[in-house]
Structure formats: structure tokens, C-alpha cells
C-alpha positions as CSV (number, residue, x, y, z in Angstrom):
1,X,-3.7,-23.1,-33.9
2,X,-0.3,-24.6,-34.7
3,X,2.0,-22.2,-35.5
4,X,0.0,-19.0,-35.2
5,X,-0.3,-19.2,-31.5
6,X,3.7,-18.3,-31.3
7,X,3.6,-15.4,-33.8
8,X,3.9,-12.1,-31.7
9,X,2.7,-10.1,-34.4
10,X,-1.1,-12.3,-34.0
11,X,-1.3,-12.2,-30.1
12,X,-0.4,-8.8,-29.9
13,X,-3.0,-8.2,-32.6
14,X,-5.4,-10.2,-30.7
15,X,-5.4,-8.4,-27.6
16,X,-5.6,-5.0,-29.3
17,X,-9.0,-6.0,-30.9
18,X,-9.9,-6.8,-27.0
19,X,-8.4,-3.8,-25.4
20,X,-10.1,-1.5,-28.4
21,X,-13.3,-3.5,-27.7
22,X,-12.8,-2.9,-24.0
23,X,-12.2,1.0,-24.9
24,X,-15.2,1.3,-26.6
25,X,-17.4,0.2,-24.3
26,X,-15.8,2.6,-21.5
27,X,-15.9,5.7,-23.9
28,X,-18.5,7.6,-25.5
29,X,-19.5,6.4,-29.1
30,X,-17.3,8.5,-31.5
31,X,-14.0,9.1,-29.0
32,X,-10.9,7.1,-30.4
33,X,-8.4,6.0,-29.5
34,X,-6.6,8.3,-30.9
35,X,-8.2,11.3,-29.6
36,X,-7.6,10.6,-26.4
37,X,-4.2,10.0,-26.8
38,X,-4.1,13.4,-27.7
39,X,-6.0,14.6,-24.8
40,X,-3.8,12.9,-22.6
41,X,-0.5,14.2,-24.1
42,X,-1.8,17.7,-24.0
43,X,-2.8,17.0,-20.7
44,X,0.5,15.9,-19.3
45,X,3.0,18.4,-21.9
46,X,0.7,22.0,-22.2
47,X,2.4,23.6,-25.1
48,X,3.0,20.2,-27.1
49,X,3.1,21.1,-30.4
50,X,1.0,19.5,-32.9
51,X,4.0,17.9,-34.8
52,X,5.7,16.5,-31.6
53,X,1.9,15.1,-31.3
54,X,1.8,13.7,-35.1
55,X,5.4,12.2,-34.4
56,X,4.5,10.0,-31.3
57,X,1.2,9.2,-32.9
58,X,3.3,8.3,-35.6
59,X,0.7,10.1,-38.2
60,X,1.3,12.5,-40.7
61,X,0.6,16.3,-39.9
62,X,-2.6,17.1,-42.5
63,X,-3.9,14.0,-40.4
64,X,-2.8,15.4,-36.9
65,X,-4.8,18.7,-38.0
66,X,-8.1,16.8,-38.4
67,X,-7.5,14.8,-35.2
68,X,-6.6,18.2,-33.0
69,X,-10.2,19.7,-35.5
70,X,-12.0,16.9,-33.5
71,X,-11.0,17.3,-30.1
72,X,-12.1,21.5,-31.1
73,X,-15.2,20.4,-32.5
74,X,-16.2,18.4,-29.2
75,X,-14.4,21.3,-27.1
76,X,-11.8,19.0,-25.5
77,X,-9.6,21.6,-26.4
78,X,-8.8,25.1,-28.0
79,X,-6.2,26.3,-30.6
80,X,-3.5,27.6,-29.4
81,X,-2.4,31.1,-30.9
82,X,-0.7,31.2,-34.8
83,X,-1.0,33.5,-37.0
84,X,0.0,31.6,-40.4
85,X,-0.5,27.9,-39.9
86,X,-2.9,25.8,-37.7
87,X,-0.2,22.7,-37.5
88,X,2.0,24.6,-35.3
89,X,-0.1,26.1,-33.2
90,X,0.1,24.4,-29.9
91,X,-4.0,22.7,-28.9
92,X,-5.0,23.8,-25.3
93,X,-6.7,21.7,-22.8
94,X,-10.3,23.1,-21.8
95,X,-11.9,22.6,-18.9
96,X,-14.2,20.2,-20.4
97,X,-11.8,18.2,-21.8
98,X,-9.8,17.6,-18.5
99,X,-13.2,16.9,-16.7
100,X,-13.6,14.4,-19.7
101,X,-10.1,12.3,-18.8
102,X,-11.2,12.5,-15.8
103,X,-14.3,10.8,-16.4
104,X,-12.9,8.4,-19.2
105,X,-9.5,7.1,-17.2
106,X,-10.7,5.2,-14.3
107,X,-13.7,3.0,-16.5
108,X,-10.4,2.5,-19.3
109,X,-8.4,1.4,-16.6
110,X,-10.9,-0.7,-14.8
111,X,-11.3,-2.6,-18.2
112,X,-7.6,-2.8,-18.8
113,X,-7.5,-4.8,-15.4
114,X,-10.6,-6.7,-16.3
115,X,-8.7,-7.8,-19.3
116,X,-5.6,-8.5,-17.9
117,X,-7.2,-10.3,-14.4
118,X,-5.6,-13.9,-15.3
119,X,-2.3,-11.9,-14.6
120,X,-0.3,-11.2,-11.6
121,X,0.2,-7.6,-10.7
122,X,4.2,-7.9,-11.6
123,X,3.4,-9.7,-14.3
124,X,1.2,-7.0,-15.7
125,X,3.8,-4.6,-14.8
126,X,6.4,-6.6,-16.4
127,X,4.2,-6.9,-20.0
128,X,4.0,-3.3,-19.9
129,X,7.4,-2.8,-19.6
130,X,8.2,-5.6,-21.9
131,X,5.5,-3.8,-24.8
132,X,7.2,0.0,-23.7
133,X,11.0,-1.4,-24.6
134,X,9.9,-3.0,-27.7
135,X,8.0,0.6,-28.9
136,X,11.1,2.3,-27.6
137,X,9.0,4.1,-25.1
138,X,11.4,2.6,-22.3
139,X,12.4,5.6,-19.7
């Protein structure tokens, strides 16, 4: 591999396409990762507003509206209340779509430590934190 086996940028890439792979096969066809992201940020902040959503996505808004559409169409979750524009109104949790996290999150995580298995628990911990501080998503 030479010199590609030090970039970052490849092995970082590398172990996305595993992890997505990994996500797809614990998820129900048509769920991104994206979407449950959402989910899961709705889930843990009610009242997140749909530009503090497109922000830590790091997606524009038009884009955040068709992602929040999505998670409607499936009846993850509901619109929140706005009279004049659909981007600020905050997306609401159903019931279904907590009983879907709740379905989703142990099979994601029981792949996520089937992927990492060759490592120790603190070293898992420590990637984490390692992959958190460089996203600036330290604590």
C-alpha cells in the first residue's frame, strides 16, 4: 500500500464504507444515516430546531427540510407548530419513531463492536474520543 496506508484521510474513509455497510445491514432498507441522526438529536434536544439540526449535520436548510419531510413521511416524527415557514418549525418525536431508535440502536451498536472487536475497550474509547476532538465534538 506504501504510502496510502499512513494517510488519515484514506483509513478514516475506509472504515466509514465498513461502518455505513455495517449500518445498512442493521437498518431497514431506505433509513440513512442521516435520518437517524436526526431522530436521535430530536430524541435527546425536543425543541431542536431545524437549523441547529442542518448546522451539526453540517447541510444546508432547503436540504434539512427534505431530510425532516422524510422522517414525516415515515412518521418518525411530526412538524412542530409555524405558521410562515416549515424550516423553523421545530420536528417532534412520535411514538413510532422513539420505538424505532429503540429498535435500530442496540443492532447499530452490536455491529459497531463487531467492527471494532480487534480493539481493546479503552482503546475503543480512546478512538472515539480521539475522532470527537478532531470533529470538535469534544465535551
Amino acid at each position: 500500500m506504501g504510502a496510502l496506508g499512513q494517510l488519515l484521510g484514506y483509513n478514516l474513509r475506509r472504515g466509514q464504507l465498513l461502518l455505513f455497510e455495517s449500518f445498512s445491514e442493521a437498518v431497514p432498507a431506505g433509513i440513512t444515516p442521516a435520518q437517524l441522526t436526526i431522530l436521535l438529536l430530536i430524541a435527546a434536544n425536543p425543541g431542536i430546531k431545524q437549523t441547529t439540526l442542518a448546522a451539526v449535520l453540517d447541510v444546508d436548510r432547503s436540504t434539512m427540510v427534505r431530510l425532516v419531510d422524510r422522517c414525516a413521511e415515515l412518521r418518525f416524527v411530526r412538524r412542530g407548530s409555524s405558521r410562515t415557514d416549515r424550516r423553523v418549525a421545530p420536528p417532534v418525536l412520535t411514538e413510532r419513531g422513539r420505538a424505532f431508535i429503540d429498535a435500530v440502536m442496540p443492532e447499530i451498536l452490536r455491529k459497531e463492536l463487531e467492527y471494532t472487536s480487534v480493539l481493546t475497550p479503552s482503546e475503543r474509547a480512546e478512538l472515539t474520543r480521539l475522532l470527537r476532538k478532531l470533529n470538535a465534538l469534544e465535551d
